[in-house]
Steps between C-alpha positions, in 0.01 A plus 500: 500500500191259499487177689477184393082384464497294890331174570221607653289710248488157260419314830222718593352540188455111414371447832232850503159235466581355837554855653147639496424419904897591594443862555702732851450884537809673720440796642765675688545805698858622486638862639847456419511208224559218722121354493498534127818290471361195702178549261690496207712223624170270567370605136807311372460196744128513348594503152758204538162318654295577212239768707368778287627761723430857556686774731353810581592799779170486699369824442536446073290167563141536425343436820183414416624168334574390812178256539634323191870401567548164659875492632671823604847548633538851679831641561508770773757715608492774789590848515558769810323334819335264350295665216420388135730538230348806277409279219222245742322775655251535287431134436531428951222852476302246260529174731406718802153603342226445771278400235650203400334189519718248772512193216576737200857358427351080634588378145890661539799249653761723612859573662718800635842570585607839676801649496586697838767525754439354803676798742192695392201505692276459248661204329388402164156710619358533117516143427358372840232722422438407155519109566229588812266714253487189235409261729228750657365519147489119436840432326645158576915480602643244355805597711638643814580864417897545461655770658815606384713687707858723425596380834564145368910445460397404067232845531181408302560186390596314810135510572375465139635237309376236726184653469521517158616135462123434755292679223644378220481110667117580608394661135606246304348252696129650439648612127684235414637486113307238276721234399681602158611832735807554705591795652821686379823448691697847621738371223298656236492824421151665490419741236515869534216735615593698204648496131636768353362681209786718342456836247678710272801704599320758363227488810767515759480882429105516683635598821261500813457866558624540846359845530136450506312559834304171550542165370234270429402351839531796707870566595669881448815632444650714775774786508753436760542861631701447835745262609637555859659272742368563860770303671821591575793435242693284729181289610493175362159512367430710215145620478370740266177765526373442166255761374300434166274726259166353401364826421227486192450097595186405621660313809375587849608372816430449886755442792523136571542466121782282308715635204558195248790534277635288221868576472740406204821367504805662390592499151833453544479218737264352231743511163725330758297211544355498125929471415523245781235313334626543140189650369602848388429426171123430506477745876306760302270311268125587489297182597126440653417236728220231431376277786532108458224472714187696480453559834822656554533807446774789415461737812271813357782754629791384264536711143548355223726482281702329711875481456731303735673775617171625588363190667854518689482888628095565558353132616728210541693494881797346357718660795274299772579234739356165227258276625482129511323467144787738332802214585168229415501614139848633476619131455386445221717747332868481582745240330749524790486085605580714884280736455184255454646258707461804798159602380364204528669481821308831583139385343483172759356426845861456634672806345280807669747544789769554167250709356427695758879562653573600092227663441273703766768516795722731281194631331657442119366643229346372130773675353767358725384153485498515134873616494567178737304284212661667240404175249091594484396618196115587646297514193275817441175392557662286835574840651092607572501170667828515748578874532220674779335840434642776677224557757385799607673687828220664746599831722258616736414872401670740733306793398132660527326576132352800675838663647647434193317517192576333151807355753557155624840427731637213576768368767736297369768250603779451234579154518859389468654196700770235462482157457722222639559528099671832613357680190305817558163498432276747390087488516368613169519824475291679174110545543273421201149499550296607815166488651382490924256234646308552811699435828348343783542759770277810513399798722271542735185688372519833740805709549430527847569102626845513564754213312817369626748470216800204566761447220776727271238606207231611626475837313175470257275445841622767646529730211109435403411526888707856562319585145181457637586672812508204692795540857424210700778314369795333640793304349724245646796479247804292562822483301870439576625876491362806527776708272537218235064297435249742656299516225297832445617628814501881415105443390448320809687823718268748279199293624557481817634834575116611322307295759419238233727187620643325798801310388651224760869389369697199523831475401601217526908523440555805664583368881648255634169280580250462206186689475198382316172614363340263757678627811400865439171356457505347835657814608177703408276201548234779740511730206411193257280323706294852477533496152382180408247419784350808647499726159445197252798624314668213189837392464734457171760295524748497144840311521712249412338128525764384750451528907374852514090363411554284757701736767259779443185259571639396820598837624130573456401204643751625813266838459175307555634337816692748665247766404185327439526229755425241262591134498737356244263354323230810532799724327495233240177534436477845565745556161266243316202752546709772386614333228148406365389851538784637264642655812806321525680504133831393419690460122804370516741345250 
């Protein structure tokens, strides 16, 4: 199913000899997906204005061409406290070199947008720092930095499309079009990223072998080898203590450490859409993918050849919540007169309350949107451009290489949940490709400096500091119940009862009045005031991302005064310092 040949390619190409000055690099750094989005999304608002346009993840951007880009639009997201999204780290390492001249990047104009949540300290941290650096190094702004924040009743966009609408208004004033140029109205649809090059039936049969060890950019195959729930059957949570092989694979690992997996969806939750979609009958037809644009490009990890039903199980997130773009380009392709009257509806300034109560409040899916617009008839080459890539989930490694060799475990929440949709929902649930990327925490260097341990999975720090022969350790671990989530607690028991451990325990739903991890902090605060100040010992804090950050950094603050006789603000101050010397580490999520 091809689609029609769109405005804009003729448009374009009439027009390319008064394009050679009209050039914008995007760079984004996205953890999740949502910074690539927005990128994308300003890639099409630069296309319908006639800019030779490039997008790039930071760290795939050749840094060095920095010095010869005049307008750059960086898209920022944050991750745990405050820390760079894994694909900008090496290009922020890059900016941060010492040895950079201070008017390097004078010739560049330049803007940012973050995306954050302002009930975390460290709001929108990555891009403040960013937009600071570039200025240090002689970029000029040519706006405020946006800062978008999940907080905001629209999410996201509440902050950014006025900011967009203030970039857009201040580029084309310095770029303005020459006068036999207009710029494309939303009205027209843009031309794919991709078209579609089909083979013989015949070539369907060269399977990707699933068995090999290593694919081409790094990632291994594991062998699941133990699947156990650690919480009760009658909790409401159900977490899992995954345990994979890796034996023969060249992977190595260190506590602090993050497992990166890219699942698959279901195959039988995938022939359901394909029949949804009435495409069963070309589902499982060999086809490659060839870029309309040659600076996009197919990501390197996809294996060709492609089918549908493979682009549907291994790397399209058809079963996630659809952005703004998706409904954007979805209107071009359904008949029903309601069904584009309410998508245009959705795609305007005044709808996004409608678009937001429909869409993100209930958290609906591609595939259950597409079953409400059952008249679009997305052509095949349209689907690179609407349906996201299933993004890779992270799990902080709960196990130490060395107390478990060849091994790599894993603690696991299965997520299932309800909507006000009232359909169960499942998170995806099969695991495809794998590989680890450094964490941020890490141990101290001598086994003798003692570490205070705050948070439910804690077990690769303690495994690789009992391996070593370390026993100055002590964990604060709260939960609701002590017979239904204490994680680990018989290893915890065989620790302690060896000399190896102190374990303080807060159960939180087990009495009448509420315990927390920070009160039975407080409650020990001469024991952890010795820790931290007198014997120089670190603390790891690993939880949730709601209050418990917070909670936990004022019970030490509480500590520092009660114990340390320290001002408010000195405690303050006094976790800065530790912080900066890697003594006070938190991941949270």
């Amino acid at each position: 199913m091809l689609a029609k040949e769109s405005v804009e390619k003729s448009f374009t190409h009439n027009a390319s000899s008064d394009l050679s000055n009209r050039h914008l690099l995007i760079l984004y750094g996205s953890q999740t997906g949502c910074a690539q989005d927005i990128a994308e999304r300003i890639y099409r608002q630069a296309r319908r204005r006639h800019f030779k346009t490039r997008v790039y993840p930071m760290d795939d951007y050749e840094r060095e061409n920095l010095i010869n880009e005049r307008l750059v639009i960086f898209i920022c997201s944050t991750t745990g406290q405050g820390d760079e999204p894994s694909n900008m780290r090496k290009f922020w390492k890059y900016l941060l070199r010492k040895n950079l001249p201070n008017d390097i990047l004078n010739q560049m104009n330049f803007a940012v947008f973050g995306l954050g949540d302002s009930s975390y300290v460290r709001y929108n941290w990555p891009a403040k720092k960013l937009f600071k650096r570039l200025l240090q190094l002689g970029a000029q702004s040519i706006l405020p930095r946006g800062d978008g924040d999940d907080q905001h009743y629209l999410g996201i966009d509440g902050t950014l499309d006025p900011w967009l609408k203030n970039l857009w208004e201040i580029i084309m004033e310095n770029y303005p079009l020459t006068p036999n140029l207009e710029a494309l109205s939303d009205d027209i649809l843009l031309y794919p990223l991709v078209s579609i090059k089909i083979f013989r039936i015949e070539f369907v049969n060269q399977k990707f072998d699933e068995n090999k060890e290593k694919t081409s950019n790094g990632e291994i195959y594991v062998r699941l080898v133990k699947n156990e729930r650690v919480t009760a059957h009658d909790h409401f949570q159900d977490v899992r203590h995954i345990e994979l092989d890796v034996d023969g694979a060249e992977f190595k690992y260190v506590p602090g450490d993050v497992a990166v997996i890219r699942p698959k969806n279901l195959s039988e939750e995938v022939n359901e859409v394909i029949k949804m979609m009435d495409l069963s009958n070309i589902a499982d037809d060999a086809f490659v993918l060839i870029p309309n644009d040659e600076d996009h490009k197919i990501p390197t990890h996809w294996n060709f050849p492609l089918t549908l039903r493979k682009l549907f199980e291994d790397y399209l997130d058809i079963f996630s919540t659809p952005r703004r773009s998706f409904f954007e380009f979805l209107k071009f392709f359904v008949t029903n007169e309601d069904h584009i009257e309410k998508l245009k509806e959705f795609c305007s300034a005044e709808g996004q309350d409608d678009l937001y109560a429909y869409n993100q409040r209930v958290r609906r899916t591609i595939s259950e949107v597409l079953q409400d617009f059952s008249s679009a008839e997305i052509p095949l080459e349209y689907i690179i451009d609407m349906f996201p890539e299933i993004q890779p989930r992270q799990f902080s490694i709960s196990s130490s290489l060395k107390a478990h060799p060849g091994q790599i475990h894993l603690t696991v929440a299965i997520v299932k949940y309800k909507t006000k949709l009232q359909k169960p929902r499942e998170g995806i649930q099969k695991l495809r490709q794998f590989h680890h990327e450094r964490g941020t925490m890490g141990l101290p260097a001598s086994t003798s400096t003692p570490i205070i341990l705050i948070g439910p999975v804690m077990r690769a720090f303690l495994e690789e500091r009992i391996y070593e022969g370390a026993t100055e350790n002590y964990l604060f671990f709260g939960c609701r119940y002590q017979d239904k989530d204490y994680y680990y607690k018989d290893q915890w028991k065989q620790y302690v009862d060896e000399g190896q451990l102190r374990v303080f325990v807060a159960f939180s739903r087990d009495q009448d009045k509420k315990v927390y991890v920070q009160d039975i902090l407080k409650e020990n605060a001469q024991l952890v005031w010795d820790i931290v100040h007198e014997r120089e010992g670190y603390i790891y804090i690993s939880g949730k991302s709601d209050n418990m950050p917070t909670d936990v950094m004022d019970a030490f603050k509480y500590i520092f005064i009660s114990e340390g006789g320290m001002s408010e603000v000195d405690a303050g101050k006094y976790i800065k310092t530790l912080e900066m010397s890697r003594r006070y580490q938190q991941e949270v999520w």
